[in-house]
C-alpha positions as CSV (number, residue, x, y, z in Angstrom):
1,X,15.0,271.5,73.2
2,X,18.3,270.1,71.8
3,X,19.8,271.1,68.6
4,X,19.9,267.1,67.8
5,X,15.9,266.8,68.9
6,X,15.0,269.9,66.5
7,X,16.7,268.2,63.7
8,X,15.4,264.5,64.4
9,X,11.6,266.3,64.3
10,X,12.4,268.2,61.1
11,X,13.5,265.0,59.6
12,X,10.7,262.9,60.8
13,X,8.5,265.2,59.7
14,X,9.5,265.0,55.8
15,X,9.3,261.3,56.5
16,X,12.7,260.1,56.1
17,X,14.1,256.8,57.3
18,X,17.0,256.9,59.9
19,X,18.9,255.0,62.8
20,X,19.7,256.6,65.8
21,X,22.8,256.1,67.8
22,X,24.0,253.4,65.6
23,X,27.3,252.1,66.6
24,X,29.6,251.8,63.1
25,X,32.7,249.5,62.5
26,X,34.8,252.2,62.2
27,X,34.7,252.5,66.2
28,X,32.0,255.8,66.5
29,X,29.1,256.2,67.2
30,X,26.4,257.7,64.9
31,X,23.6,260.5,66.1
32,X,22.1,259.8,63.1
33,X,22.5,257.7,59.9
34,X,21.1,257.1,56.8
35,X,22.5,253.6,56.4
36,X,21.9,252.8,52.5
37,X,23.3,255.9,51.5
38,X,25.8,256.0,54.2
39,X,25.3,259.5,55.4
40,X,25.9,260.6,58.7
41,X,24.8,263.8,61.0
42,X,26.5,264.3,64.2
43,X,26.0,266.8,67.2
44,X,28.1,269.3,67.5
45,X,29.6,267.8,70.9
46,X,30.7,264.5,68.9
47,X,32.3,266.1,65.7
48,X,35.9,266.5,66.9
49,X,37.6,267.0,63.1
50,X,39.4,263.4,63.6
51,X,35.8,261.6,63.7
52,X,34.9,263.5,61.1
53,X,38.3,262.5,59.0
54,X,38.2,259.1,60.3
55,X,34.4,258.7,58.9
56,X,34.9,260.5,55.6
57,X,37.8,258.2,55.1
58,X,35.9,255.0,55.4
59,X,33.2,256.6,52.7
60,X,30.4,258.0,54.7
61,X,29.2,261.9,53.9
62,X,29.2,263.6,57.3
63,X,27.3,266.1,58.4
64,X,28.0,268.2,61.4
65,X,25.0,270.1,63.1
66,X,26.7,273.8,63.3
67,X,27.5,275.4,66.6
68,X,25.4,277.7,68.9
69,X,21.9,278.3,69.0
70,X,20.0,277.6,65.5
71,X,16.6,279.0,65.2
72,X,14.0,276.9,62.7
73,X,14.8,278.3,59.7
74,X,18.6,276.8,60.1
75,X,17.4,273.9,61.2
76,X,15.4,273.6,58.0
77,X,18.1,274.5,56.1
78,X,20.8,272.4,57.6
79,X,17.9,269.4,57.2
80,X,17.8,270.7,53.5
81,X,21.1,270.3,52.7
82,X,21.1,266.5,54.4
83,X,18.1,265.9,52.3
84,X,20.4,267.0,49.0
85,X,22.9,265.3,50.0
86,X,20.8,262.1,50.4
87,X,19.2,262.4,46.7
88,X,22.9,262.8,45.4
């Protein structure tokens, strides 16, 4: 299973609210956002550090799913820390 399929089930499962793939003005695509609180996960393969700049800039909270292979206990955390940053 993908990285970006572990952290969509994790997500569902706390029963948060999400778009997938959403295109955004800013010309990028979204894996994932949170659209009212303008919060953004992408996959590692999207997150080149100019995306990531580029979206910050235009006042969205990015989150970028770490590199290599995370077991469910990262995953969980790295879902922890998006659910933080949504309550913020």
């Amino acid at each position: 299973m993908r990285k970006l399929d572990s952290v969509i089930m994790e997500l569902e499962g706390r029963g948060l609210k999400f778009r997938l793939q959403t295109s955004l003005r800013v010309g990028y695509v979204a894996d994932i956002l949170f659209k009212k609180e303008k919060i953004i996960i992408l996959d590692t393969r999207n997150a080149d550090p100019f995306a990531v700049r580029k979206l910050a800039a235009a006042g969205y909270a990015v989150f970028v799913i770490p590199e290599g292979k995370l077991d469910d206990d990262q995953i969980r955390a790295f879902c922890d820390e998006v659910e933080k940053g949504l309550k913020s």
